[in-house]
N, CA, C and O atoms as a CHARMM CRD file, in Angstrom:
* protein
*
  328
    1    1 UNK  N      0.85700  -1.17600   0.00000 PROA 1      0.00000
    2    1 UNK  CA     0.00000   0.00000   0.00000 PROA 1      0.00000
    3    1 UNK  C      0.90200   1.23700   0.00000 PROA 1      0.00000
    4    1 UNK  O      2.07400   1.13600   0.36300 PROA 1      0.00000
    5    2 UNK  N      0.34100   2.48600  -0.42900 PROA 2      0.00000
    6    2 UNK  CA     1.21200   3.68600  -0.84900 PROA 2      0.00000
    7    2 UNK  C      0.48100   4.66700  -0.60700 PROA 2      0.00000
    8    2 UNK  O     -0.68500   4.74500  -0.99500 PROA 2      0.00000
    9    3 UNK  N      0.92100   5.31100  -0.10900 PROA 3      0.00000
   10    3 UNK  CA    -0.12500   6.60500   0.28900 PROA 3      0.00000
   11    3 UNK  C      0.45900   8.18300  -0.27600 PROA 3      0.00000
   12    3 UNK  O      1.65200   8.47600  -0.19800 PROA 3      0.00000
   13    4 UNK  N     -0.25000   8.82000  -0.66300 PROA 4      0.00000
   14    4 UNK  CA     0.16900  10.18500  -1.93000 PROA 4      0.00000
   15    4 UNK  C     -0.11000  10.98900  -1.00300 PROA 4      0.00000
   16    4 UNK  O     -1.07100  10.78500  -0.26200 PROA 4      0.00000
   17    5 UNK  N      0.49100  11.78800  -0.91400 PROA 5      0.00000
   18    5 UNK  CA     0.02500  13.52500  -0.29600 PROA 5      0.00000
   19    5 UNK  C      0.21900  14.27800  -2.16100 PROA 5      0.00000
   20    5 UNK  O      0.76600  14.05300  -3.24000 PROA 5      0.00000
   21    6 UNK  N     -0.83800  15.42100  -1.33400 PROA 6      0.00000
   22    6 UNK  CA    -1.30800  16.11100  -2.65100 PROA 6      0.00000
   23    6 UNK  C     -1.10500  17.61100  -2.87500 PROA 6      0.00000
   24    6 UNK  O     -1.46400  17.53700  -4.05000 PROA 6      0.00000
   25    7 UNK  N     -0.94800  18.34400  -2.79100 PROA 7      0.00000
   26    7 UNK  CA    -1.93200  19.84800  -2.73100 PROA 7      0.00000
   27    7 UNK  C     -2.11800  20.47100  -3.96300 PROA 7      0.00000
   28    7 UNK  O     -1.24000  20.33100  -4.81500 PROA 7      0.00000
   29    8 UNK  N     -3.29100  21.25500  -4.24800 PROA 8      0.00000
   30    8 UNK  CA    -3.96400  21.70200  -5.29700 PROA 8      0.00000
   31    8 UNK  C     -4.13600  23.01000  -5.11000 PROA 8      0.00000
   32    8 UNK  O     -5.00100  23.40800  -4.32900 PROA 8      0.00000
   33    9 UNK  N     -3.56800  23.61700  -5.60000 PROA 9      0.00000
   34    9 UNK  CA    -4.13100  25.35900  -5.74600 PROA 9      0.00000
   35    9 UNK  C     -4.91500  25.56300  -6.87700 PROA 9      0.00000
   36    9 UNK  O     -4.98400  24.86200  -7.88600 PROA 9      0.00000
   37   10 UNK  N     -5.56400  26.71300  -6.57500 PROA 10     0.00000
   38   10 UNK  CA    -6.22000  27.55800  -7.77100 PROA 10     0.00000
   39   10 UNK  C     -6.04800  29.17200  -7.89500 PROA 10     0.00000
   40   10 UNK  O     -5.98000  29.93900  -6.93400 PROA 10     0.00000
   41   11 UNK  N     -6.00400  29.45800  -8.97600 PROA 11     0.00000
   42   11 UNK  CA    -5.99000  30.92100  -9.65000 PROA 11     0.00000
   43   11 UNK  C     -7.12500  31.44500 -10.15400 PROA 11     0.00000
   44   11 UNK  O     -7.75700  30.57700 -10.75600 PROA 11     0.00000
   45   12 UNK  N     -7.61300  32.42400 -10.16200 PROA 12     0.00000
   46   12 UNK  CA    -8.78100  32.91100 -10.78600 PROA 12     0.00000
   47   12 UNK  C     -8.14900  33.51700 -12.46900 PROA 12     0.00000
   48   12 UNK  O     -7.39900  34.45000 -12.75700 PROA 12     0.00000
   49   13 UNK  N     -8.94700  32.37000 -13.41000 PROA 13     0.00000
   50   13 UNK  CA    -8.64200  33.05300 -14.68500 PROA 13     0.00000
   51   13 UNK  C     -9.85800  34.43500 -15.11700 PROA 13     0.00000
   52   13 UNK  O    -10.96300  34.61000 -14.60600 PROA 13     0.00000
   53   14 UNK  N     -9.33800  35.08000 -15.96500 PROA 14     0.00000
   54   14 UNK  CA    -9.63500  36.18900 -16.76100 PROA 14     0.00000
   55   14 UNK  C    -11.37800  36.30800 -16.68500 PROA 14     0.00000
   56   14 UNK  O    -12.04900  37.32500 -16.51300 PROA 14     0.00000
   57   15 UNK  N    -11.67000  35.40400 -16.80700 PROA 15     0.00000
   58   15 UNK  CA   -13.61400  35.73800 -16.95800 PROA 15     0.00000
   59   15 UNK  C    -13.80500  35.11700 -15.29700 PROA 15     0.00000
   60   15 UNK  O    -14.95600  34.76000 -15.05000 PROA 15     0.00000
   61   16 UNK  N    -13.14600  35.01500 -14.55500 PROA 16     0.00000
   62   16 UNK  CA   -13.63300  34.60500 -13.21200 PROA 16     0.00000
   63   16 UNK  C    -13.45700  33.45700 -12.84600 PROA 16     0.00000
   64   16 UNK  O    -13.22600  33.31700 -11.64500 PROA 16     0.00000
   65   17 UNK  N    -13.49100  32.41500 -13.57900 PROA 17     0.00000
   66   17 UNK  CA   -13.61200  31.52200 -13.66600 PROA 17     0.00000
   67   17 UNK  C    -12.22000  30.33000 -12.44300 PROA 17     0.00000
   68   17 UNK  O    -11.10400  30.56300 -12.90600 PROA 17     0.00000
   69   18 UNK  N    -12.12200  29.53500 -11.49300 PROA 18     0.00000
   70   18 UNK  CA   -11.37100  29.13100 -10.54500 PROA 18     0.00000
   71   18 UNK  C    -10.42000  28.08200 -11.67500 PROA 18     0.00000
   72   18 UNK  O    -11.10700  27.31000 -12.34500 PROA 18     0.00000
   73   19 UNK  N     -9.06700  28.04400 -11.87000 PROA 19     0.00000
   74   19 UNK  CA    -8.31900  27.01700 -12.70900 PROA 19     0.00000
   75   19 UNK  C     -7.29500  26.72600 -11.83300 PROA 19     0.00000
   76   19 UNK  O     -6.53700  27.43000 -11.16600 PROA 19     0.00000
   77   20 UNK  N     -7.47000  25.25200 -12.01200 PROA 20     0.00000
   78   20 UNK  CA    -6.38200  24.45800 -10.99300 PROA 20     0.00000
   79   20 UNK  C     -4.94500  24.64300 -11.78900 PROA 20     0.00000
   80   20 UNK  O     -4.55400  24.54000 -12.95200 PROA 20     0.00000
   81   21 UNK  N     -4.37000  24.98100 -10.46700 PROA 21     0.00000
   82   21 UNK  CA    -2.82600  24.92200 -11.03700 PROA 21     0.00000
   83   21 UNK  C     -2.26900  23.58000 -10.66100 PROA 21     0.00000
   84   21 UNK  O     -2.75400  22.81900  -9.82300 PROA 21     0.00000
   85   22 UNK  N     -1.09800  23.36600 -11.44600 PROA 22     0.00000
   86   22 UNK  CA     0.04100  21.98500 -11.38200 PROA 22     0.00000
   87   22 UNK  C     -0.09900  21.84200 -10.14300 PROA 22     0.00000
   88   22 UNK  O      0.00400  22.78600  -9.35900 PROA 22     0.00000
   89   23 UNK  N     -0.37000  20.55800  -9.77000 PROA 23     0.00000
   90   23 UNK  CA    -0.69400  19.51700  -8.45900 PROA 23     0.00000
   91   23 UNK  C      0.63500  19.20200  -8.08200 PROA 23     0.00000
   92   23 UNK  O      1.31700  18.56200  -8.88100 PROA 23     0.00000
   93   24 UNK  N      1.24300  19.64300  -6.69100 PROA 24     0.00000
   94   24 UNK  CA     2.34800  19.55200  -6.14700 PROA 24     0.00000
   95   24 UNK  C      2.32600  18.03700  -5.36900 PROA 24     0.00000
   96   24 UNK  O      1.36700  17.88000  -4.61300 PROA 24     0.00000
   97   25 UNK  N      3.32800  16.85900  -5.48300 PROA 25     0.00000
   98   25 UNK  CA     3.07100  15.57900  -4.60300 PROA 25     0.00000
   99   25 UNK  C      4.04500  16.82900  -3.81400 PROA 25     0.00000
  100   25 UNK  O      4.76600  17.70800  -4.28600 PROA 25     0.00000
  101   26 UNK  N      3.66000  16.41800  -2.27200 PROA 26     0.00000
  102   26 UNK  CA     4.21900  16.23800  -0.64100 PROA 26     0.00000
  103   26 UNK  C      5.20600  14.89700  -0.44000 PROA 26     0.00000
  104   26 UNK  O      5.25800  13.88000  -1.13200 PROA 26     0.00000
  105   27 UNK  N      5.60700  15.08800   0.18800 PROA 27     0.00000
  106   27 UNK  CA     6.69900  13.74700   1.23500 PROA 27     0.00000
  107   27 UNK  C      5.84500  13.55400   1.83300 PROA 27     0.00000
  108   27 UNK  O      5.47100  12.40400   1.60300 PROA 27     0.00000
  109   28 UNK  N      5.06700  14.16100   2.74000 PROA 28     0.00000
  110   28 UNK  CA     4.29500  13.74600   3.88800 PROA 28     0.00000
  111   28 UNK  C      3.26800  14.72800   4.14900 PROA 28     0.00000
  112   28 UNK  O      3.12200  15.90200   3.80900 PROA 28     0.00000
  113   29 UNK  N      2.46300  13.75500   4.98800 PROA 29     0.00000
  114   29 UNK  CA     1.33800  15.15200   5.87000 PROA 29     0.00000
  115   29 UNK  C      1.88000  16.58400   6.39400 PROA 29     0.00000
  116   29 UNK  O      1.26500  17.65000   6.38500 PROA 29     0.00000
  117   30 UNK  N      2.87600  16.39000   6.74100 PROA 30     0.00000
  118   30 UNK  CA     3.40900  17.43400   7.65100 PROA 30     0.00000
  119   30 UNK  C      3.14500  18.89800   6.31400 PROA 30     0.00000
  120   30 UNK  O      2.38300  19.80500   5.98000 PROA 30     0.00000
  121   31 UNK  N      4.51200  18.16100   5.96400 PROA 31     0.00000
  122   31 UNK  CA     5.13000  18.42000   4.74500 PROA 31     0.00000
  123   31 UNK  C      3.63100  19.36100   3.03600 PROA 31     0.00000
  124   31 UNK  O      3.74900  20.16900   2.11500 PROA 31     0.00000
  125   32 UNK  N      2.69500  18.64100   3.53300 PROA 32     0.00000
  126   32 UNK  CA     1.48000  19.18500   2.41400 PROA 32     0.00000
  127   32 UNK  C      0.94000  19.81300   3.17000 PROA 32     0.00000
  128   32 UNK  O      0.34900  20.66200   2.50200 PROA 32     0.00000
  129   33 UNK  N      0.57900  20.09300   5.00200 PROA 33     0.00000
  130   33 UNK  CA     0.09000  21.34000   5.54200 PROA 33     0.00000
  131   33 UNK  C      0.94900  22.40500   5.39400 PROA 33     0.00000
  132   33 UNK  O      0.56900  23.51900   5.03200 PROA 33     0.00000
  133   34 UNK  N      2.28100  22.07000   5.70100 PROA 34     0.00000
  134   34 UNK  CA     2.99800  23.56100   5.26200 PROA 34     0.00000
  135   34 UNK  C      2.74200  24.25900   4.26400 PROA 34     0.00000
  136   34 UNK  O      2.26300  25.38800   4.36500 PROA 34     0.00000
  137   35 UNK  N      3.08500  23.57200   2.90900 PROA 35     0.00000
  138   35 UNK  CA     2.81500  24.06700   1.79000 PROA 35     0.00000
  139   35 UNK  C      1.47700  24.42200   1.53800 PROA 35     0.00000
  140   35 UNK  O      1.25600  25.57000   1.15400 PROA 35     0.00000
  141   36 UNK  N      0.55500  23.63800   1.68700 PROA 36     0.00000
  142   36 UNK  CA    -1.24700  24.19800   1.36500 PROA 36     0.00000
  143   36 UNK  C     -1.03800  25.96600   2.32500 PROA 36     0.00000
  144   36 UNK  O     -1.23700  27.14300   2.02700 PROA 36     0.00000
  145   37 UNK  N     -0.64400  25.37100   3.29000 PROA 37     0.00000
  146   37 UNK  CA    -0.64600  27.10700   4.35200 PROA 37     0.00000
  147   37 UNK  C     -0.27300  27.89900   3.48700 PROA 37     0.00000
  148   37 UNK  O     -1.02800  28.64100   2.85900 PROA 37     0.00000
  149   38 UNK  N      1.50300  27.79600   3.29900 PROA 38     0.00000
  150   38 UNK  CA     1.46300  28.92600   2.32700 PROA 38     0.00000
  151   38 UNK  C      1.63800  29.29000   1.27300 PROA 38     0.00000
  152   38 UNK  O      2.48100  30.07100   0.83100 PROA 38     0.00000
  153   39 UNK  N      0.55500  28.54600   0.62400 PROA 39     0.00000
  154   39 UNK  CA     0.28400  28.72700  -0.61800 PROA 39     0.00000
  155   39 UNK  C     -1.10200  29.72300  -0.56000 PROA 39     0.00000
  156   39 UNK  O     -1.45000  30.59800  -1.35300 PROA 39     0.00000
  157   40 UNK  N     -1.70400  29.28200   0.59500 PROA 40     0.00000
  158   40 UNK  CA    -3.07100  29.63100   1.04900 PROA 40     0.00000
  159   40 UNK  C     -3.17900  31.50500   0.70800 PROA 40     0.00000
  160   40 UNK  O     -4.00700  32.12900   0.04400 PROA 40     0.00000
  161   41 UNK  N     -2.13400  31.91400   1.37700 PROA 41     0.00000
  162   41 UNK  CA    -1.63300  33.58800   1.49300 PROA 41     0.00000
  163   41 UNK  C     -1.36000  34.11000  -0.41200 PROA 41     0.00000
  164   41 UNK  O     -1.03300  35.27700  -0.63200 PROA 41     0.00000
  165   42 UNK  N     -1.49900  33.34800  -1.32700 PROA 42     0.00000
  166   42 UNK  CA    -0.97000  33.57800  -2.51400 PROA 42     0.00000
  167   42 UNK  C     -1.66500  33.37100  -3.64500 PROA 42     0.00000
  168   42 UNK  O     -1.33400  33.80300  -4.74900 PROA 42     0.00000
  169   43 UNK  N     -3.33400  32.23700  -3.23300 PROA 43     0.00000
  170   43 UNK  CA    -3.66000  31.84000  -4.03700 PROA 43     0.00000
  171   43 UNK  C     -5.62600  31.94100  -3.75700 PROA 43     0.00000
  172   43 UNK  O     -6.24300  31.85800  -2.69500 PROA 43     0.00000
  173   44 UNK  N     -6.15800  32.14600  -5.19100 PROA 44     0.00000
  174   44 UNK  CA    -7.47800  31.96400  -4.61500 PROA 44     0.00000
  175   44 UNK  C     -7.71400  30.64100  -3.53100 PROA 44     0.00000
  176   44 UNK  O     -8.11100  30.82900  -2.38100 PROA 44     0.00000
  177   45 UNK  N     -7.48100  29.61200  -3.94800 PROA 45     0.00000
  178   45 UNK  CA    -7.71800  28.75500  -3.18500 PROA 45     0.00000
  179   45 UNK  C     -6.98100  27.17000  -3.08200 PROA 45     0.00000
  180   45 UNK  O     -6.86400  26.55000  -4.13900 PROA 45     0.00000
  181   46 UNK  N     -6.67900  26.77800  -2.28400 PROA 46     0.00000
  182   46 UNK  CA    -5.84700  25.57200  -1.72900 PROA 46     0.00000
  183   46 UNK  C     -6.41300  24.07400  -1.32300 PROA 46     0.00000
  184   46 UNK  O     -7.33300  24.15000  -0.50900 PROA 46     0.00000
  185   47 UNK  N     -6.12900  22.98700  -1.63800 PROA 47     0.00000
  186   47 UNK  CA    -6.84800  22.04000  -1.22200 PROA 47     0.00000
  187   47 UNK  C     -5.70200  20.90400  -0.82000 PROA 47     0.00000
  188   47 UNK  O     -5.29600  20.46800  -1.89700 PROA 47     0.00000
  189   48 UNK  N     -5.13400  20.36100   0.07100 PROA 48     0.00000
  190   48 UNK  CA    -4.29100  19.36900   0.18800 PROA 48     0.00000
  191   48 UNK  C     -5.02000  18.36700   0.69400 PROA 48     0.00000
  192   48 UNK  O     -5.97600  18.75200   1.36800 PROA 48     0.00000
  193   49 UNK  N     -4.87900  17.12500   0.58700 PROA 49     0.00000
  194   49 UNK  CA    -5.17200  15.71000   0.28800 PROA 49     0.00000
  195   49 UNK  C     -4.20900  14.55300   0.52200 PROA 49     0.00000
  196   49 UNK  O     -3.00600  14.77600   0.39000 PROA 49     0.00000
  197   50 UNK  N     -4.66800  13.23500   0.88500 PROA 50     0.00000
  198   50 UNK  CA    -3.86200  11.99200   0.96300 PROA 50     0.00000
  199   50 UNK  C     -4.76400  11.36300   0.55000 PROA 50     0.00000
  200   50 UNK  O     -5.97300  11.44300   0.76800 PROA 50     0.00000
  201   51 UNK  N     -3.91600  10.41800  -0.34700 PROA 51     0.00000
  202   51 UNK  CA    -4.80400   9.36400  -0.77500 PROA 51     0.00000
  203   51 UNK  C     -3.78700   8.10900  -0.89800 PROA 51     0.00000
  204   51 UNK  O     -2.61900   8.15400  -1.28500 PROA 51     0.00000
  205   52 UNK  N     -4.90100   6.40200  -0.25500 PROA 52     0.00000
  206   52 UNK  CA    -3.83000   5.71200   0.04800 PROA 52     0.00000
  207   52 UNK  C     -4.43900   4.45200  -0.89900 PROA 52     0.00000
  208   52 UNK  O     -5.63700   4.17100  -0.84900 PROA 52     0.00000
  209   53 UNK  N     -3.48100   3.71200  -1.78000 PROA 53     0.00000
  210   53 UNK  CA    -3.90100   2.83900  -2.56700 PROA 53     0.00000
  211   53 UNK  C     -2.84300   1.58700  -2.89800 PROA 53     0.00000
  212   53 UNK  O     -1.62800   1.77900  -2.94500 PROA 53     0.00000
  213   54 UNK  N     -3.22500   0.77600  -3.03700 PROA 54     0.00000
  214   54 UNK  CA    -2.74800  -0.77500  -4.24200 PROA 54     0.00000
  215   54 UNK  C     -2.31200  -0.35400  -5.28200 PROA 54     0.00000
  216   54 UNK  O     -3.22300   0.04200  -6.00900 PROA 54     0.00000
  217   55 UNK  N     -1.13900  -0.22800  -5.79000 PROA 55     0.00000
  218   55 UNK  CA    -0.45300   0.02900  -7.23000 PROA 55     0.00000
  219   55 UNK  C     -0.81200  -0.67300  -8.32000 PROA 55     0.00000
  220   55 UNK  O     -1.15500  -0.33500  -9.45300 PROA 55     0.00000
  221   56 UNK  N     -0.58600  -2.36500  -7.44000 PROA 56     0.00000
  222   56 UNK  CA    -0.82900  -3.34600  -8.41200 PROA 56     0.00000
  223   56 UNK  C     -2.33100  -3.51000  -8.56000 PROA 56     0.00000
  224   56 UNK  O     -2.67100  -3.86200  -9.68900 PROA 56     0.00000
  225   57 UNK  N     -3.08600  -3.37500  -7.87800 PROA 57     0.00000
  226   57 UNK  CA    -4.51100  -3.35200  -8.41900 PROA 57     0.00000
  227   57 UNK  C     -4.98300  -2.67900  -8.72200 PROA 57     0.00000
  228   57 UNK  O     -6.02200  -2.94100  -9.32700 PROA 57     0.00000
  229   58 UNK  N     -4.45200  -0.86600  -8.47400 PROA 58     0.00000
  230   58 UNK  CA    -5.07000   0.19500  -8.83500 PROA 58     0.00000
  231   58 UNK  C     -6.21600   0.35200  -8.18200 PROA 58     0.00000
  232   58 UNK  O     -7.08400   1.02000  -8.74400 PROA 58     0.00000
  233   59 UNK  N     -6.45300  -0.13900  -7.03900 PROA 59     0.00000
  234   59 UNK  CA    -7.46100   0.19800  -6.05300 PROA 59     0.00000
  235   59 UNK  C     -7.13200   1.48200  -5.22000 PROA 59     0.00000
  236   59 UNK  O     -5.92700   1.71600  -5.12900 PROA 59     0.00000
  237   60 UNK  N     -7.98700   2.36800  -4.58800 PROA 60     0.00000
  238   60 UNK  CA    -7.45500   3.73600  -4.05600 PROA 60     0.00000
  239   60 UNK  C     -8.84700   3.86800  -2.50000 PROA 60     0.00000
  240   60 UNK  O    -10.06900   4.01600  -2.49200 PROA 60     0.00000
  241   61 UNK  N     -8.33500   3.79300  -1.96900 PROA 61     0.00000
  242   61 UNK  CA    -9.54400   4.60300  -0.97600 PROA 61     0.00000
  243   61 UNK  C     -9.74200   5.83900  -1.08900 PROA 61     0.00000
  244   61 UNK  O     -8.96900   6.29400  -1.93300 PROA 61     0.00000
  245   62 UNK  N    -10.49400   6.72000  -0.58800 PROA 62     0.00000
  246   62 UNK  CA   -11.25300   8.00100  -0.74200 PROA 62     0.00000
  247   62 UNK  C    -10.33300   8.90700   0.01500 PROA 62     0.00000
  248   62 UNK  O     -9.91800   8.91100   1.17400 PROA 62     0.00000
  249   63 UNK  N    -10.14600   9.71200  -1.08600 PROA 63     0.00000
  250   63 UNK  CA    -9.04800  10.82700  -0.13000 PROA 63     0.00000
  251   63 UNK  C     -9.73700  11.66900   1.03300 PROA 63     0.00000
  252   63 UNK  O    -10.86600  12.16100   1.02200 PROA 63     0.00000
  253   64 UNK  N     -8.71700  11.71500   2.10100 PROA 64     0.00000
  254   64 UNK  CA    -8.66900  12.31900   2.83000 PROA 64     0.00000
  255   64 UNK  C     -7.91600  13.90500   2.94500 PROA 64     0.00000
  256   64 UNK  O     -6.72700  14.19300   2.80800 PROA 64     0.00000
  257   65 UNK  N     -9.40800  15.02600   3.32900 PROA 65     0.00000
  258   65 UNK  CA    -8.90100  15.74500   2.95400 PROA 65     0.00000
  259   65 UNK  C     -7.91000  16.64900   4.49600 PROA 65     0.00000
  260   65 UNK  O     -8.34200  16.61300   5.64800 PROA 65     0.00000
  261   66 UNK  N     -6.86700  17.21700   4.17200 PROA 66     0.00000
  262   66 UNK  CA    -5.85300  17.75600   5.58700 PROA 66     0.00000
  263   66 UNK  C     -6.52700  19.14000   5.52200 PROA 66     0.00000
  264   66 UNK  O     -7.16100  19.58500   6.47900 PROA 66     0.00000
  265   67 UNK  N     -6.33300  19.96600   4.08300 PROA 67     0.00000
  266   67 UNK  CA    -6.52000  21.59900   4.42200 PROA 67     0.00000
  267   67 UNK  C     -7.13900  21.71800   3.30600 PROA 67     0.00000
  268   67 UNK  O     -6.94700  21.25100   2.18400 PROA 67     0.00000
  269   68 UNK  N     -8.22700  22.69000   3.94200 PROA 68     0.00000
  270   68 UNK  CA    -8.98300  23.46600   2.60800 PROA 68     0.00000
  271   68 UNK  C     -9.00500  25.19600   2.87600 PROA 68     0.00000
  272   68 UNK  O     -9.30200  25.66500   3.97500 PROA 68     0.00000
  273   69 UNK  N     -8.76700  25.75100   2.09500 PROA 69     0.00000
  274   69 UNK  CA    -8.42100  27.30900   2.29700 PROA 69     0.00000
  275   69 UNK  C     -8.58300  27.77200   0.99200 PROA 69     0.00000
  276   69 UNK  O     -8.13500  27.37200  -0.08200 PROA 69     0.00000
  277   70 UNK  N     -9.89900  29.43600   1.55000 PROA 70     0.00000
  278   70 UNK  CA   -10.05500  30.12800   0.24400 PROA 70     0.00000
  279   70 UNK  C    -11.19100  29.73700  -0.72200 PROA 70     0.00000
  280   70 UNK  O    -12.06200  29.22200  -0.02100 PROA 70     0.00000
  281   71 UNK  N    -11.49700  29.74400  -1.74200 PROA 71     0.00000
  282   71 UNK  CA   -12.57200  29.57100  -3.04400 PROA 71     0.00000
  283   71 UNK  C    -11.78000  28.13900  -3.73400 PROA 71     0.00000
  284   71 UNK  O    -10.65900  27.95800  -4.21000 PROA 71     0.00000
  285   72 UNK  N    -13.10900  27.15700  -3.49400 PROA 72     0.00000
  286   72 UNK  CA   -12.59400  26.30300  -4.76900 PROA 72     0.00000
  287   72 UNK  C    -13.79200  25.72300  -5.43600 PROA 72     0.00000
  288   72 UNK  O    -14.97100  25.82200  -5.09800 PROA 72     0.00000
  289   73 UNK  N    -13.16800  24.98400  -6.63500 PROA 73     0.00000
  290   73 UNK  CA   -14.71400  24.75300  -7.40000 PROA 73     0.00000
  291   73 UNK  C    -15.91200  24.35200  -7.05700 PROA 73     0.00000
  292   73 UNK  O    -15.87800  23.77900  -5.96800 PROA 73     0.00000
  293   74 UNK  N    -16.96700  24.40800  -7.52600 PROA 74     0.00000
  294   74 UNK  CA   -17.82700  24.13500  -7.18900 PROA 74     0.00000
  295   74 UNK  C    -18.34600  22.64100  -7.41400 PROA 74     0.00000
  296   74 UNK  O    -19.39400  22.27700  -6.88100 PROA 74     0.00000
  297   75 UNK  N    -17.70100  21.91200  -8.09600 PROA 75     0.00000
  298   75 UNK  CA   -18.12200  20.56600  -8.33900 PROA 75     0.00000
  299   75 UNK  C    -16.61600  19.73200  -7.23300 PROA 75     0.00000
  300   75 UNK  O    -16.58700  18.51700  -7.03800 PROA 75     0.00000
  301   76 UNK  N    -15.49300  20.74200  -6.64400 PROA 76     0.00000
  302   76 UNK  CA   -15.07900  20.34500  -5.80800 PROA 76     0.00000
  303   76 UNK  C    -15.53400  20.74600  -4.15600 PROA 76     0.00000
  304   76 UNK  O    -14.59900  20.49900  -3.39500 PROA 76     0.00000
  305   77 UNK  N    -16.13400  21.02000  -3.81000 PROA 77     0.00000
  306   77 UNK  CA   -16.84900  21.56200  -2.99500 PROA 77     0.00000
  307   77 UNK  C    -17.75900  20.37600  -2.46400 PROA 77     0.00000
  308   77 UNK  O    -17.74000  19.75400  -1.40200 PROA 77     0.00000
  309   78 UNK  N    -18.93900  20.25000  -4.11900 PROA 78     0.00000
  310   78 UNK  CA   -20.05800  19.15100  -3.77300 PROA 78     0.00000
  311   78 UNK  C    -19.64100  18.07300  -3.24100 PROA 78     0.00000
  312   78 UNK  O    -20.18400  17.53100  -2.27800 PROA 78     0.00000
  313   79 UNK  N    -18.15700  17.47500  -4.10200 PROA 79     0.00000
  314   79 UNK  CA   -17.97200  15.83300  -3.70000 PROA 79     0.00000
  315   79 UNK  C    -17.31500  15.89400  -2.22500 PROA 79     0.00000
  316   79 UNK  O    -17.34800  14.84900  -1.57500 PROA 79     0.00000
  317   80 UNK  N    -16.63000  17.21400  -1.55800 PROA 80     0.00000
  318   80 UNK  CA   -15.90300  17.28600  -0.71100 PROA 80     0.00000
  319   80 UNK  C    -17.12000  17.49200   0.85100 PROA 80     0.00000
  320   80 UNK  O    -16.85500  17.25800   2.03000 PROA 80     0.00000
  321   81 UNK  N    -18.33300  17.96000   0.29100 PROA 81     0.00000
  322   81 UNK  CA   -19.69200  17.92700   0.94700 PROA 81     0.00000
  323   81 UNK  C    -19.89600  16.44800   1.14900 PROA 81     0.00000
  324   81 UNK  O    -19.86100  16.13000   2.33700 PROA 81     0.00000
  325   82 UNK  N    -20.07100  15.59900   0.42200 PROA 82     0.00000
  326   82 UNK  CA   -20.66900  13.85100   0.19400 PROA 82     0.00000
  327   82 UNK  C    -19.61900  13.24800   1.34000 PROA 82     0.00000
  328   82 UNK  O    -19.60800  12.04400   1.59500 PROA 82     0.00000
C-alpha cells in the first residue's frame, strides 16, 4: 500500500472563472500542511489531500482531505460535501 500527499491550488482566470494549477506531490502530511498554508496567502484557493492505494490493483480509498483554504470549485466543494 502507498499513500500520496497532494496539494492543489487555484488561480482565478480572466472571466472569473477558478483554474487548478500543477498539483504539487508532498513527502508527507506534515510536509502538504505547510505548503497548502502557504500557498493559502498567494492563491485563490488551496486544497491538500492523501490518498492511500494498491499500485498493483489500482485500487485507491477516498481521499482524505488535511486543508482546505479560500474559493474552490464548485463541483469540488459538492464531492468534498458527500
Amino acid at each position: 500500500m502507498v499513500t500520496y500527499f497532494v496539494v492543489q491550488s487555484f488561480t482565478r482566470g480572466n472571466r472569473g472563472a477558478l483554474l487548478a494549477d500543477i498539483p504539487v506531490q508532498a513527502t508527507g502530511a506534515d510536509h502538504a500542511l505547510r505548503l497548502a498554508e502557504r500557498l493559502a496567502s498567494t492563491k485563490v484557493g488551496v486544497v491538500a489531500f492523501s490518498r492511500a492505494g494498491d499500485l498493483s490493483t489500482g485500487e485507491f480509498e477516498d481521499a482524505t482531505i488535511l486543508f482546505i483554504g479560500g474559493d474552490l470549485p464548485s463541483d469540488m466543494q459538492e464531492v468534498m460535501a458527500a
